[in-house]
N, C-alpha and C positions, 0 to 999 in steps of 0.2 A: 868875712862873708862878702864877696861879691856882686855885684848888682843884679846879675842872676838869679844868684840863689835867694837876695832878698827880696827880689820881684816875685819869685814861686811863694815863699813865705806869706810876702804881705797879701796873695790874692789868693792867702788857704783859708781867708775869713771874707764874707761880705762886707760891702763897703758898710753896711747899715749896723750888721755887726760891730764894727773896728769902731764907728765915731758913739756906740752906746759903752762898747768895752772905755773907751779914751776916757769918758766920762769919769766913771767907774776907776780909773786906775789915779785919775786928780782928785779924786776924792781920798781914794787911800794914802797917797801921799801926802796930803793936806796933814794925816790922821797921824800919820808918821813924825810928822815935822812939829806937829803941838806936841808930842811926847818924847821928843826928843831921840826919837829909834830910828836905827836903819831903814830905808824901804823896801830893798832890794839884795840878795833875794829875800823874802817875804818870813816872818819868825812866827811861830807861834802866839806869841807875849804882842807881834804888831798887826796880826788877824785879828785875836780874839779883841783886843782894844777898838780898833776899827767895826768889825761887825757889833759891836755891844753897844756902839756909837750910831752903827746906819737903823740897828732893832729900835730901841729904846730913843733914839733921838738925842741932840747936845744943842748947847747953844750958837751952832755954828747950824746947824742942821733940823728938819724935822724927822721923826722915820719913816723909813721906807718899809714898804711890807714884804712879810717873810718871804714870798717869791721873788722880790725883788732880789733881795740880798741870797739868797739861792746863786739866781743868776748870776748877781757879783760877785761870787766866787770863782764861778768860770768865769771871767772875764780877769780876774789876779790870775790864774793857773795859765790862761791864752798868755800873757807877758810874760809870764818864766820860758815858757816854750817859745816865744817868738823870740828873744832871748842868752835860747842856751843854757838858762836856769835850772838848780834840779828843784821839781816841784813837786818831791816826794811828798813832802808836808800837807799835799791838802791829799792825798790816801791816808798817811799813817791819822792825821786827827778830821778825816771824813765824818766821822760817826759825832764827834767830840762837836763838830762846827750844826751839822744837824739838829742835833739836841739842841743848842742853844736858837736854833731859830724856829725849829719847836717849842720853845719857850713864848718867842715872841706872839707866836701864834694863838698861845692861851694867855698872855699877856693882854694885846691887843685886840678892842672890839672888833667885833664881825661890822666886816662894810658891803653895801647893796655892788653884789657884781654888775659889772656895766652888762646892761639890758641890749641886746643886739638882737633885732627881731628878724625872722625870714620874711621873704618874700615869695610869694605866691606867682606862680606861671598866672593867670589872668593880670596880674598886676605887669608882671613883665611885659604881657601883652599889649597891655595901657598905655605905658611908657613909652616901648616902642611901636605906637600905633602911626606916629609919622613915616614911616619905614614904608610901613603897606600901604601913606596914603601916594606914594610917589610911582612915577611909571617902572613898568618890570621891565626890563630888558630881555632882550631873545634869548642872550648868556653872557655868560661873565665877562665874557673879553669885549663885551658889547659896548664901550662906553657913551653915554646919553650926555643933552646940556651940561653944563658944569651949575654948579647950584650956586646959590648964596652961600656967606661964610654962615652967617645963621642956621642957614638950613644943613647945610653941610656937618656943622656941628650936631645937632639935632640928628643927623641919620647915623655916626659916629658912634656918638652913647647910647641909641637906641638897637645897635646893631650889639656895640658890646655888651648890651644889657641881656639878647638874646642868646649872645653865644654866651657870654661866663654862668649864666644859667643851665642852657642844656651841658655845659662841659663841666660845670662841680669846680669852675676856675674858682682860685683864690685871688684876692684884687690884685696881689700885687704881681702874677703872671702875665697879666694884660695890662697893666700901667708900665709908664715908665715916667723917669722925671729929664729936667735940661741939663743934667748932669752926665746922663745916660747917652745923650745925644752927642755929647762933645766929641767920644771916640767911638766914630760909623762904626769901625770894624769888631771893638767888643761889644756894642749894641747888634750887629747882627749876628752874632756868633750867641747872644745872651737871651733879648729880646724878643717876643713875636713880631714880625717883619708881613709884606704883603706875602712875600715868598713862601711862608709854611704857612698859608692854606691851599688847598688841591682838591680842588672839585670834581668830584664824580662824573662820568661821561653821560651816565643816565640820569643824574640831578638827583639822586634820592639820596646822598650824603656828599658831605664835604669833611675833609680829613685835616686837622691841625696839628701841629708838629711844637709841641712846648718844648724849648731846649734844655730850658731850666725851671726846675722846680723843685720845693720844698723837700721831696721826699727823693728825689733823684740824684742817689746821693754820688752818682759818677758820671755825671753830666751824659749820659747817654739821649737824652730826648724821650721823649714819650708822645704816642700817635695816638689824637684825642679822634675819635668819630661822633660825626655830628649829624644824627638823623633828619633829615628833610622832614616835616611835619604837615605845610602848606596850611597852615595857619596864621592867627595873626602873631604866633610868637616862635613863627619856624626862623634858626638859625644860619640855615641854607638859603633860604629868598633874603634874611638881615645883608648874610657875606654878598650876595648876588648882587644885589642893588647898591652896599657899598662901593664894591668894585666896578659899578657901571657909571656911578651917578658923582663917586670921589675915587677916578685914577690914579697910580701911584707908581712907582717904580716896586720891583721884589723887594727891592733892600731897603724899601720906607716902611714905618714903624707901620702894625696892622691897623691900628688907631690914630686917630689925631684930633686938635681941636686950634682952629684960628688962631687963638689969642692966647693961648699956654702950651706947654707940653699935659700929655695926656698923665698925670698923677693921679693919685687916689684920693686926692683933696679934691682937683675939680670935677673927677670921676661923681663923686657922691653928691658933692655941692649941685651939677647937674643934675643927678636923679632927683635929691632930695626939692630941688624948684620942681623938676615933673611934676612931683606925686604934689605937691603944694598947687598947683595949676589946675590937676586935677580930682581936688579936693579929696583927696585919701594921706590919710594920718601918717607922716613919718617920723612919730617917735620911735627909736631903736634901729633906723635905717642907718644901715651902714653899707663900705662898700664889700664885706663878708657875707650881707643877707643873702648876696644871689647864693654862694654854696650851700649857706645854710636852709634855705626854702628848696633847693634842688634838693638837698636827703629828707627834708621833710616832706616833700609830693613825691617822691620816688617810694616814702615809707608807707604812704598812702596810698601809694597806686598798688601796694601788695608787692612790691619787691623785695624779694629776698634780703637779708641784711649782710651776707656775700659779695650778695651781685650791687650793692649799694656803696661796700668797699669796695670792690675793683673801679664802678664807675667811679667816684671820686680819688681813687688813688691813695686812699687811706691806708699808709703800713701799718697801724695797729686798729685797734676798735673805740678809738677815737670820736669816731664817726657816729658813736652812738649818743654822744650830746647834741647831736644835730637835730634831733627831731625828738618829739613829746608825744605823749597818748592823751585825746581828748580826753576832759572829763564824762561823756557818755559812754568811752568805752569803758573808761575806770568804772564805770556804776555798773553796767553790764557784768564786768567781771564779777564785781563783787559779791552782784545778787547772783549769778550764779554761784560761787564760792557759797554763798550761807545758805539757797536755798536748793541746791544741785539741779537747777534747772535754766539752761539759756533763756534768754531775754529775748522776742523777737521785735527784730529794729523797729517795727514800726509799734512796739510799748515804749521805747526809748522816751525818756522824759526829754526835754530841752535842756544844753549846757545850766549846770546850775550855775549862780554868780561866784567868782574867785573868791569871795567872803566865806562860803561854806567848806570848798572842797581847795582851797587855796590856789597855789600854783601846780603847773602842770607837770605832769613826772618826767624829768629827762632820763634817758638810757643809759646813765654813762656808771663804771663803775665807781664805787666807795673809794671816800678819800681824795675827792676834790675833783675839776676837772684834766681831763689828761691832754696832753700835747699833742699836737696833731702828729 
């Protein structure tokens, strides 16, 4: 193999990919080496010993849960093909490897899925209320004083907090880490840059340009539109004033922050000081909430659950664990279901407490949650 051909190879996987699969492949080996068995390419008789070790746990190890080890299957079948290996074996015993982690799964108690709660457009508004408390500029090209790094920071995440909300962004389309930085040229071929935003002549949207993303599965890009709202949580005066107030070159990341690169760690660690400053609860704050709070006011707002995939870019119906039905419309339903007659909202009783009617129903279909 050639350095070519291993360079196309090694960059058929993300980097984030490659260092969880690495993981995953010294673990198998470890697995390999107490039993005295080949690793490579990969048997039957040194699967089934290894996953029966990652399910059920060994004294080397605790276990890992059944999607885990899902996952680490692909992540053994990525190294036969990176390789040259034949890795017929994980078809022909698919079914075989399945079942046994169906096993673990009625094995294993049920654990509280981590709680990731949405976030709410007024709350975005909150956050980024420093945004709107700064001068506007005439346009974009207009650039004002230069701010403190403080404040600079401050208008940064508040601006990103606007856009990855109106755009259904996923955190990690708008992060990047100091990794990412070291080669400009695959950061700007990869990354949002000042460059892919392009603002409207008449100011009533601004157009983003994702190069890469989750679902984009031939790097084509995708043109995100970002309607003007001229409130306190429009994404178009966020972009404006960033670009007036913190200049930048096209080829500088869209985002930044003084004192780190813009990750998802201090992406959040930011928000989550916001909302603590301004005394609103960030249990289940993540940097996911803005998508998730965007299909939930988009479901509220009466949009279509179509046009809710397409805004988010959702290839399957995903999307529908994004958002829940309050407990008053559950009741609504109900009574009419027993008594055939609609309920008008203003008899609507108050949310009962989660003690009586539990938790809230998410959309998504049977059989666990699905992949984005």
């Amino acid at each position: 193999m050639n350095a070519g051909h291993a360079r196309l190879i090694w960059n058929g996987l993300a980097d984030g990919t490659r260092r969880g699969y690495r993981s995953t492949g010294n673990s198998y080996t470890r697995s390999c080496t107490m039993h005295s068995l080949p690793a490579w390419p990969a048997s039957f008789e040194s699967v089934c010993l290894w996953l029966t070790e990652r399910l059920l746990g060994s004294t080397a190890q605790k276990p890992v849960k059944p999607d885990t080890a899902l996952s680490d299957l692909s992540a053994l079948r990525a190294y036969h093909i990176d390789h040259r290996l034949n890795d017929d074996l994980f078809d022909r015993f698919s079914k075989h490897f399945r079942r046994m982690i169906d096993g673990a799964r009625r094995l294993q108690p049920t654990t509280p899925k981590r709680v990731r709660e949405p976030i709410s457009r007024p709350t975005v508004a909150r956050i980024s209320e420093f945004v709107s408390s700064l001068p506007v500029p005439t346009s974009p090209a207009a650039p004002l004083a230069p701010l403190a790094p403080e404040a600079r920071d401050r208008l940064n995440v508040g601006t990103a907090c606007r856009v990855a909300f109106a755009g259904f962004l996923r955190v990690g389309e708008f992060t990047y880490s100091a990794k990412d930085l070291a080669n400009s040229r695959l950061f700007a071929s990869t990354k949002l840059t000042r460059g892919d935003i392009r603002f409207s002549p008449t100011g009533d949207h601004a157009q983003l340009l994702l190069k890469r993303s989750k679902t984009d599965k031939n790097h084509e890009g995708v043109h995100i539109l970002l309607a003007a709202t001229n409130d306190a949580a429009c994404p178009v005066a966020g972009l404006t004033q960033l670009f007036a107030h913190d200049p930048k070159p096209p080829s500088a990341p869209l985002f930044s922050l003084s004192s780190s690169a813009f990750t998802p760690a201090a992406f959040q660690s930011a928000v989550l000081k916001s909302l603590r400053n301004l005394g609103i609860d960030s249990t289940g704050i993540k940097g996911h909430s803005f998508r998730k709070g965007a299909a939930q006011h988009a479901h509220d707002a009466g949009i279509l659950n179509e046009q809710i995939q397409a805004l988010g870019r959702w290839s399957s119906e995903a999307f529908r664990v994004y958002f829940s039905t309050p407990p008053t419309t559950l009741y609504a339903w109900n009574r009419q279901f027993q008594t055939g007659s609609p309920t008008p909202v203003s008899n609507l009783p108050p949310s009962p407490p989660p003690s009586i009617l539990g938790p809230t129903v998410h959309h998504g279909p049977s059989g666990g949650l699905p992949s984005e």
